[in-house]
C-alpha positions as CSV (number, residue, x, y, z in Angstrom):
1,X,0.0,0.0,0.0
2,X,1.1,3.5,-1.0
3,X,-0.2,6.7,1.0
4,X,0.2,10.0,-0.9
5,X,-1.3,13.8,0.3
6,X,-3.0,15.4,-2.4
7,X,-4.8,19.4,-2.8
8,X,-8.4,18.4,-4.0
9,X,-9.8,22.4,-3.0
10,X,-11.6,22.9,-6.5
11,X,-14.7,21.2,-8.0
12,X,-12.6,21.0,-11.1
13,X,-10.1,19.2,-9.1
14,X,-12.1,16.5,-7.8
15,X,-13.8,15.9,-11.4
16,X,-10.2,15.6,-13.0
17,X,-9.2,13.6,-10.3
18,X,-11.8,11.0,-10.3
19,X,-11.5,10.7,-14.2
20,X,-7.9,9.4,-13.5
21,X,-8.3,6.8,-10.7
22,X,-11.3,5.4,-12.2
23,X,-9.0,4.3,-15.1
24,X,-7.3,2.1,-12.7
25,X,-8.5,-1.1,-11.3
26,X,-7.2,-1.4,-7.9
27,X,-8.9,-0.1,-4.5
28,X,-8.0,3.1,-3.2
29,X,-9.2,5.1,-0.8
30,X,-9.4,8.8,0.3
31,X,-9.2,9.8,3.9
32,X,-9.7,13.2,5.3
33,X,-9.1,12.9,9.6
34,X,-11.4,10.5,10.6
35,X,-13.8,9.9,7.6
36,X,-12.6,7.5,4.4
37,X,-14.6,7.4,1.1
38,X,-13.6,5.2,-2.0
39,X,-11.7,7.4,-4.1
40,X,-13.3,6.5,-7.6
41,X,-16.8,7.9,-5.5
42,X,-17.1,11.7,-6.8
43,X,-19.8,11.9,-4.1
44,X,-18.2,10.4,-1.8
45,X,-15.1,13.0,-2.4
46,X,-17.5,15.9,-2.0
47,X,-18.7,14.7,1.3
48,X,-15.5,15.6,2.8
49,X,-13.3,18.8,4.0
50,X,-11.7,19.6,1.1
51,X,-10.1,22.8,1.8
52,X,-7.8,20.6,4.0
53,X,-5.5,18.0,2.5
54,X,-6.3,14.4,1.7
55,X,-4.4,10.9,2.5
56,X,-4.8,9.2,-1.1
57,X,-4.8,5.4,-0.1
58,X,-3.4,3.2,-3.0
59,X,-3.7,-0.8,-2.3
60,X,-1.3,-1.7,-5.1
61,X,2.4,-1.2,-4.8
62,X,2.7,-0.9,-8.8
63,X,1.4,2.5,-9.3
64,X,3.7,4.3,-10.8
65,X,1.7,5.8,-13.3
66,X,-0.8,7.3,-11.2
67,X,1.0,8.8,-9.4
68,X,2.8,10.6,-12.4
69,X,-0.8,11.4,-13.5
70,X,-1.8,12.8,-10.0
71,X,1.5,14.9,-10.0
72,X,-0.3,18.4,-9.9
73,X,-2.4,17.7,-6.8
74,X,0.5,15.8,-4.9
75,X,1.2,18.4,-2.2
76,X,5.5,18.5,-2.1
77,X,6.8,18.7,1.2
């Protein structure tokens, strides 16, 4: 498993966002303090705080490519 913290703060975000992971067929999740929502769910997304960060949780170890795909919401530390 792969945790990564993304920016989702824009409807626009979310849509992209969802539009990639769905193209992927492993489970992940999105967690946001105590609440976790499957991450290909766009209303499940919107239930959440998203003007703070969220834990993207990736239950594959080969997932390279999202991640490259999700590079512009990966928040750099």
């Amino acid at each position: 498993m792969k945790s990564i913290v993304l920016s989702l703060n824009m409807a626009e975000y979310v849509k992209d966002f969802v539009q990639i992971v769905t193209k992927y067929n492993y489970d992940m999740d999105l967690r946001c303090g105590r609440y976790v929502v499957d991450a290909k769910s766009i209303l499940g997304i919107f239930s959440l705080d998203l003007n703070s960060p969220v834990v993207l949780e990736i239950y594959n170890n080969d997932c390279d490519n999202l991640i490259a795909e999700l590079s512009p919401y990966i928040l750099k530390d």
